[in-house]
C-alpha positions in Angstrom: -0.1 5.7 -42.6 -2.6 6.5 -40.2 -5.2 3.3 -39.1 -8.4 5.1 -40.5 -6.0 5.5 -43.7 -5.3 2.1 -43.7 -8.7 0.7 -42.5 -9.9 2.9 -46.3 -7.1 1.2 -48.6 -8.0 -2.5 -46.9 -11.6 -2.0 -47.7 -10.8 -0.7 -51.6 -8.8 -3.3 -52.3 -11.1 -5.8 -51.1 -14.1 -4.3 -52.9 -11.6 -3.8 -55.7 -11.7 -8.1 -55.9 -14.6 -7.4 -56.9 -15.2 -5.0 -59.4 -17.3 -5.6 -62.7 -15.1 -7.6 -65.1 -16.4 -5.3 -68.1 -13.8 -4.7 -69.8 -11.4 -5.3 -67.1 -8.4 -6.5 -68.4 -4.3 -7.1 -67.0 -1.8 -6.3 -69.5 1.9 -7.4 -68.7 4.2 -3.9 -69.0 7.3 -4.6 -67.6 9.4 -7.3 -65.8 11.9 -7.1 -62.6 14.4 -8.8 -61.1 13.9 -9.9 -58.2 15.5 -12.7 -55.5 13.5 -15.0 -53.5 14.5 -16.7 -50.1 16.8 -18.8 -51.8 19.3 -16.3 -53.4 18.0 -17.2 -56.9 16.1 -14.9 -59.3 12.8 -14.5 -59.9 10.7 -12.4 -62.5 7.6 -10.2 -61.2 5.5 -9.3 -64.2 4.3 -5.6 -64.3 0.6 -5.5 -63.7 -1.1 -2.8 -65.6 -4.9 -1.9 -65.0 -7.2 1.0 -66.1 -11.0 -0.8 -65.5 -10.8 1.6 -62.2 -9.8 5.1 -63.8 -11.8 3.9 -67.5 -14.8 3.0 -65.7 -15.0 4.6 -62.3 -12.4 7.6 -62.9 -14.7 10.5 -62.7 -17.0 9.3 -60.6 -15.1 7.3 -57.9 -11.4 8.6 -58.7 -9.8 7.4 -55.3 -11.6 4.2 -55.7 -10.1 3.9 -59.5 -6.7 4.7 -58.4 -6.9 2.1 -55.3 -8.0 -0.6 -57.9 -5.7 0.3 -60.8 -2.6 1.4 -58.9 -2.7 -0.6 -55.6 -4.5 -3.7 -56.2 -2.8 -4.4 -59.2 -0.1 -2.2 -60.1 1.0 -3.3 -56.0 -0.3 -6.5 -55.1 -0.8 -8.2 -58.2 2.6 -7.2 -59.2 4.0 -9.0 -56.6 3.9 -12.2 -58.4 7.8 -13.0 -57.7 6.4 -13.9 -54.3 3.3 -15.5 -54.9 3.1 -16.5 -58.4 -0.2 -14.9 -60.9 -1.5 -18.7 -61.1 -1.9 -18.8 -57.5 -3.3 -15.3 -56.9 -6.1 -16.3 -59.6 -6.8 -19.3 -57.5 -6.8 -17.1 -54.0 -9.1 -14.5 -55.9 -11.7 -17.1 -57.4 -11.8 -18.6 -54.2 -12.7 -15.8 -52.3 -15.1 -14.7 -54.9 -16.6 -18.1 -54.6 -16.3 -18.0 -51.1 -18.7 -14.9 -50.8 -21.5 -16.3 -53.4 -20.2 -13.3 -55.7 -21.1 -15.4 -59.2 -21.4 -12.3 -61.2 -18.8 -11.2 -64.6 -16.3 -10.5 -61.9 -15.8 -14.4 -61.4 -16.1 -15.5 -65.3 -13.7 -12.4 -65.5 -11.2 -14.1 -62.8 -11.8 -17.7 -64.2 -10.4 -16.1 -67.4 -7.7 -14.7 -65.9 -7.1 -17.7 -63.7 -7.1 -19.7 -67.3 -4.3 -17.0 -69.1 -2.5 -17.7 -65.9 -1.9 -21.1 -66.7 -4.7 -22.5 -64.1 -5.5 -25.7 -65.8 -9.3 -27.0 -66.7 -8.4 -30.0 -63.4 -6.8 -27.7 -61.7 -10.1 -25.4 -61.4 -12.4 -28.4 -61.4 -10.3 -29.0 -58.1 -10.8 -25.4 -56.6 -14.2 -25.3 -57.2 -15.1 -29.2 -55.9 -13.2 -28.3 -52.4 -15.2 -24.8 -52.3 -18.6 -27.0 -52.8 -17.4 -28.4 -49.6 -16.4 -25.4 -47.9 -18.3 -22.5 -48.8 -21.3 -23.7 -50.3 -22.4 -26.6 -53.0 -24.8 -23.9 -54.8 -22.1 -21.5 -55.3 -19.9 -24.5 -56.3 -22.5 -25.1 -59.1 -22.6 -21.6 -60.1 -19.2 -21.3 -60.6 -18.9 -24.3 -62.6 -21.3 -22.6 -65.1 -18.4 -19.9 -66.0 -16.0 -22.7 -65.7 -17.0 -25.1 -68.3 -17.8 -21.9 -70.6 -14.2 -20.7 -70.3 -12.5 -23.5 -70.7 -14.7 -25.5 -73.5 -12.7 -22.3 -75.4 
C-alpha cells in the first residue's frame, strides 16, 4: 500500500473512534479459531458494523467502508489478541483523552459495559484519566458513566 494510502486509512480509522454513536451498534456474526503465543486456542468474535454505510454511505462511502469494514470488521475483530474488554477501555480512554464527551463516549461506555468492563473497573479508568488528561473531562465522563451503569 502506498504511504499516502496508508497515511488516508490511519486517519479514517482514527476519526472512525469517533464517529456519532447514533445508532451505532456491534453485533457478534461469527467466531474463529485462533492460537495465541502459547499454542492454546482462542476465540475472536466477528465484529459487524453498518453506522458507516447506514449513516454516511451515500455521502461519505469510503469513509463508511473504512469505519464498518476496517475499524471494526479488521481491528475490532481482532479481539483473540487483545480482548473486546480491553479495546473498550483503550477506546474510552482515548476519547477521554481528547475531551471528546459527546454520544460517541456514552456510546463506548455502553459498549465498554456489554464488554464486561465493570462499574470499578471504569470508575478506575476514568479517575487515572482525571490525572492524566484532564480533571474536567474526567468529570464529564463520569456523567455518562453513572447513567450507564445505574442501568
Amino acid at each position: 500500500m502506498k504511504r499516502n494510502a496508508k497515511k488516508k486509512v490511519v486517519a479514517a480509522l482514527l476519526t472512525g473512534i469517533m464517529l456519532i454513536g447514533s445508532g451505532f451498534s456491534m453485533k457478534e456474526a461469527s467466531a474463529m479459531e485462533q492460537q495465541n503465543e502459547n499454542g492454546t486456542q482462542k476465540k475472536a468474535v466477528k465484529v459487524v458494523q453498518t453506522a458507516g454505510r447506514d449513516q454516511l454511505g451515500a455521502f461519505a462511502p469510503d469513509f463508511a467502508r473504512y469505519n464498518d469494514d476496517v475499524l471494526f470488521g479488521e481491528v475490532w475483530s481482532k479481539n483473540d489478541v487483545l480482548s473486546l474488554h480491553d479495546r473498550s477501555i483503550v477506546t474510552v480512554s482515548a476519547l477521554v483523552a481528547q475531551g471528546l464527551t459527546d454520544s460517541s463516549l456514552k456510546y463506548h461506555i455502553g459498549e465498554a459495559k456489554k464488554n464486561g468492563v465493570t462499574k470499578a473497573e471504569m470508575v478506575e479508568v476514568i479517575t487515572q484519566l482525571g490525572f492524566y488528561s484532564g480533571w474536567p473531562k474526567a468529570w464529564a465522563a463520569f456523567r455518562y458513566a453513572k447513567e450507564i451503569y445505574a442501568e
